[in-house]
DRENROPA-730592 format. One line per 4 residues: number of its first residue (from 1); their letters; for each residue x, y, z of C-alpha. Coordinates in steps of 0.5 Angstrom, whole numbers, plus 500, padded with zeros to 3 digits. Example, Ala and Ser with C-alpha at 12.3 -4.5 7.8 and 13.67 -1.06 7.14 Angstrom:
<atoms>
1) as) 525,491,516  527,498,514
</atoms>
This chain:
<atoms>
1) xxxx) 500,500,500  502,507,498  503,512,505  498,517,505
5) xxxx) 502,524,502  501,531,502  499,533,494  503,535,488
9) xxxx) 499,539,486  499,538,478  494,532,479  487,531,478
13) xxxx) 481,534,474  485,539,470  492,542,472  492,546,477
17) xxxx) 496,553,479  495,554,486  496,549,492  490,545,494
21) xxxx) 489,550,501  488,556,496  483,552,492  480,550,498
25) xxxx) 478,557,499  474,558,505  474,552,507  481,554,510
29) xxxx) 488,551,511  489,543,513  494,538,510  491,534,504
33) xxxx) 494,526,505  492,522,499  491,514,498  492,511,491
37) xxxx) 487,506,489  491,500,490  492,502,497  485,504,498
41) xxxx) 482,497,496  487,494,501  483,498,506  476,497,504
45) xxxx) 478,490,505  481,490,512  479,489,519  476,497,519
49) xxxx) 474,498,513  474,507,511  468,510,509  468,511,502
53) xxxx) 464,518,500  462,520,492  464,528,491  462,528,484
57) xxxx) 455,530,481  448,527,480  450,524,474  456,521,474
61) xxxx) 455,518,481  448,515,476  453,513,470  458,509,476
65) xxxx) 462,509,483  466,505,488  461,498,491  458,502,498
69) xxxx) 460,509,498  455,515,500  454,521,496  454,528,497
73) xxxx) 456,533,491  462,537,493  459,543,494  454,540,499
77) xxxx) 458,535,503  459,540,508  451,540,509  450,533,509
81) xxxx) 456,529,512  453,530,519  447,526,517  451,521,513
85) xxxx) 457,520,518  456,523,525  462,520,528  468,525,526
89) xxxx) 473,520,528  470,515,522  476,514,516  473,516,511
93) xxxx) 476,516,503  473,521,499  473,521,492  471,524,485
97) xxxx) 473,523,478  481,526,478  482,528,485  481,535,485
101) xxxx) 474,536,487  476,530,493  482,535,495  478,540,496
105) xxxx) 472,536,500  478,532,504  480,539,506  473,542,508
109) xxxx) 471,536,512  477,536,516  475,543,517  469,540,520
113) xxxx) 473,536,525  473,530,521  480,527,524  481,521,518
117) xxxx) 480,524,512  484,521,505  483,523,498  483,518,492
121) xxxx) 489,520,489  487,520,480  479,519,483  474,514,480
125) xxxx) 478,514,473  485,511,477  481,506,481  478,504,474
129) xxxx) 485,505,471  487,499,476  482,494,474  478,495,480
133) xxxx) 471,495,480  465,499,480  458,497,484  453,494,479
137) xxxx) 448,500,477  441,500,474  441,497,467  437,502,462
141) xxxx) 435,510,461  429,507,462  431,504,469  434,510,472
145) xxxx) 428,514,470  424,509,474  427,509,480  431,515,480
149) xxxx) 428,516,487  431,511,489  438,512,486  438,519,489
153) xxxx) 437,516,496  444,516,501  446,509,502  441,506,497
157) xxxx) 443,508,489  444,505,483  448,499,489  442,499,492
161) xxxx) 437,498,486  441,493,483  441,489,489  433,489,488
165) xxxx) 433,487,481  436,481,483  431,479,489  426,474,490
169) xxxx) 421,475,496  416,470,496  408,474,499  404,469,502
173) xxxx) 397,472,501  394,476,495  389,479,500  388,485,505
177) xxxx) 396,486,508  399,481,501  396,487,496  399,493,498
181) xxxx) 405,490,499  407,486,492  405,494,490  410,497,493
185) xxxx) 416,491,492  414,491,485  414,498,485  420,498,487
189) xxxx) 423,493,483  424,486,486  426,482,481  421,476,482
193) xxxx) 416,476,486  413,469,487  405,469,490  402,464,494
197) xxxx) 394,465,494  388,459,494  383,464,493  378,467,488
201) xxxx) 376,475,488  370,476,492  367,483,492  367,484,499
205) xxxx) 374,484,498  374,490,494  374,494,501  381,493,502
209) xxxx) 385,489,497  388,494,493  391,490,487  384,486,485
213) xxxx) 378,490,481  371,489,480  372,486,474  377,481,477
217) xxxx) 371,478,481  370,471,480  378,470,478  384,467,482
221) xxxx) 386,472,486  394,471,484  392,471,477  389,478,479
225) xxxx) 395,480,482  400,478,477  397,482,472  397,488,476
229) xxxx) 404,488,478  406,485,471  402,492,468  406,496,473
233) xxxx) 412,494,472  415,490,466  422,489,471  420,484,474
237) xxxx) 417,477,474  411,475,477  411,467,480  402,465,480
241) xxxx) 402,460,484  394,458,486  396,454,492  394,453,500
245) xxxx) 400,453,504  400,447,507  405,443,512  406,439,506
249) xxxx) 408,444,501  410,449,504  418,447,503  418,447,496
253) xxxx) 414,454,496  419,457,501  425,455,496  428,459,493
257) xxxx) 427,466,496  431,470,500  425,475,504  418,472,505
261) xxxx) 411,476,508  406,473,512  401,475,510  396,469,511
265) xxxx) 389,469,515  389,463,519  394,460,524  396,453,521
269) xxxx) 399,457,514  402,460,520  406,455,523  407,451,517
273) xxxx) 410,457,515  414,458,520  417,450,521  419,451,513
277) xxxx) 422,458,513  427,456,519  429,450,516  431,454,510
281) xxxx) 434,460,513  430,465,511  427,471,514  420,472,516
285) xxxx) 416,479,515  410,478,520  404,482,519  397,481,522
289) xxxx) 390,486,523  385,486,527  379,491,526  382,497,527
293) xxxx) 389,494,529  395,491,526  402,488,529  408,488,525
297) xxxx) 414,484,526  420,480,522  422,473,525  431,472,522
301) xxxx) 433,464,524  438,463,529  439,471,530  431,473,534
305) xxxx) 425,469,536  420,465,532  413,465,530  411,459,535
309) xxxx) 416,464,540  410,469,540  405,464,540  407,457,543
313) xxxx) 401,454,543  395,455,537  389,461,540  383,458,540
317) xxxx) 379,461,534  373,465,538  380,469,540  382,471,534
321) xxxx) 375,471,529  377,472,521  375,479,519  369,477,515
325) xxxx) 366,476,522  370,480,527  371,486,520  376,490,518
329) xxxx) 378,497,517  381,496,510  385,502,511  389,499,516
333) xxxx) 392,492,512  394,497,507  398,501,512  402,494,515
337) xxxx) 402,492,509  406,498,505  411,496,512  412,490,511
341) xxxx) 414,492,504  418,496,507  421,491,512  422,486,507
345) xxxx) 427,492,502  431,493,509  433,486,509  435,485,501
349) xxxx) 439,491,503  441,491,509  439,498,511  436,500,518
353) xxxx) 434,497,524  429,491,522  424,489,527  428,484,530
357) xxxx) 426,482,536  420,487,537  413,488,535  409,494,532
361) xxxx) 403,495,534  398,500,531  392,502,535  388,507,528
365) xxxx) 382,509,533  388,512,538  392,514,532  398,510,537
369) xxxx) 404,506,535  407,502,540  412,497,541  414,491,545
373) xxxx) 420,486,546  418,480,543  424,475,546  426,468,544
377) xxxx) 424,463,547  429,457,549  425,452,549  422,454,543
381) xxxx) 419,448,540  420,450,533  427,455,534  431,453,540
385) xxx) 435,448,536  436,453,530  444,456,531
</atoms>
């Protein structure tokens, strides 16, 4: 690895006349310490890995950059730091297209009390120089008009979207929560969305499950849906498959996919469901309704509790009636659902905090989300074995 140095002040995006400091202007004077790309790579392949934070404009960044990196144009990379990076003492790597732009952002952020601050020297195009390689991006002009809320989002972009294109979640139920929620994961571009649902379209559905239409009525509900999504977004791919999940099934249902939404109405799916997703290793977004109440949970094998840890023996039937006696608010499944959507997006990209661990609980009536803890339960019938 090359030591950091001060800079030569011939290199970057165009020949520079005047040290860095002076071209740093008013983000006052600071000794610039440079890494070349090989040396870079080292450490983002180390044990304490730096920060990578993208100074170039919109465009560029669309057309390009470094796997993880975070992105502040130059000129606002003052402003947005703080949120991006709170800890001044983080090691952070900033670079641009040459180096130029880099310099004057490393200057401005020790400035700032940024402690551990390196330019890439020759920027992206020396890293490129090197054979190094760029985060994958979306694919098309059209993709990134798509998604270019997506892509302007920090810690998401043209990385972020790329993963989803690649993704394959599995919603459980095409009904209330199972709407809403294959809109947005469509709307957002998981790659393949698989749907499970036995089910016909009824009108008292129409009340609440968002993707059907009148017309649709009297159709199978992942026939419905399919077509929905397909017409949304031709991205993706859509899985009908017009089955109950069962004990027996649900195995080769589950197999496959990296995310799944329960989104099921009945306790027996439930626990199926829970048994085949800990056996493949794949995490649970759990939703349920109830009048004008949700809950809202995400259940990771060998990492947090299970459904059977929050429900270790089956509630009777009175205690939990199914809408079509106890009804059901259709707001509210929407609400939850587009959370489960959100939750299931935060696990493909492993952003944020996932609900491990904790239940949300939405009282609409109250207009009050509250949360509990939701521990793991050692004698877990289902989980205690699963490391």
């Amino acid at each position: 690895m090359r030591p950091a140095r001060t800079r030569d002040n011939t290199e970057g995006d165009r020949t520079v006349a005047q040290p860095v400091t002076q071209q740093a202007g008013e983000f006052g004077r600071a000794t610039l310490r440079e890494i070349d790309a090989g040396g870079a790579d080292s450490l983002l392949h180390s044990a304490t890995p730096p920060t990578l934070v993208d100074v170039r404009e919109q465009h560029e960044w669309d057309a390009g950059h470094l796997a993880g990196a975070l992105h502040a144009p130059v000129d606002s990379v003052a402003t947005m730091i703080h949120g991006l990076v709170p800890n001044p003492e983080t090691p952070l790597v900033v670079y641009c297209a040459h180096g130029v732009r880099s310099a004057r952002a490393a200057v401005a952020l020790g400035a700032l009390g940024y402690t551990n601050v390196q330019s890439l020297a020759g920027g992206i195009v020396a890293w490129e120089e090197a054979g190094l390689p760029l985060a994958p991006t979306a694919r098309t002009d059209a993709q990134h008009a798509r998604y270019a809320r997506h892509l302007a989002l920090p810690g998401f972009g043209a990385e972020g979207q790329a993963r989803l294109l690649r993704a394959r979640v599995l919603i459980l139920g095409a009904g209330g929560l199972g709407s809403p929620a294959a809109l947005y994961l469509a709307a957002a571009g998981v790659g393949t969305l698989r749907l499970v649902d036995f089910d016909t379209v009824d009108i008292s559905n129409l009340q609440r499950q968002v993707i059907h239409t009148t017309s649709g009525v009297g159709t199978a509900k992942v026939a419905s849906a399919a077509n929905q999504l397909r017409a949304l977004n031709p991205d993706i791919q859509v899985e009908a498959i017009n089955e109950r999940l069962t004990a027996d099934n649900a195995g080769a249902l589950t197999n496959g996919m990296e995310v799944i939404l329960d989104c099921t109405d009945t306790f027996d799916a439930r626990y199926a469901l829970n048994r085949a997703a800990l056996a493949a290793r794949i995490p649970v977004v759990h939703a349920s309704v109830y009048r004008y109440e949700a809950r809202l949970t995400v259940f990771t094998p060998g990492s947090g509790p299970c459904y059977r840890c929050m429900h270790a023996t089956e509630p009777i039937a009175e205690a939990a009636p199914a809408c079509d006696v106890a009804g059901v608010l259709g707001s509210v499944p929407g609400v939850f659902g587009a959370l489960q959507a959100t939750e299931a997006i935060k696990l493909l990209l492993g952003i944020g905090a996932p609900l491990v661990g904790r239940i949300m609980l939405w009282d609409a009536l109250d207009a009050r989300f509250d949360e509990m803890r939701l521990q793991r339960d050692p004698a877990c019938a289902d989980c205690s074995t699963v490391q």
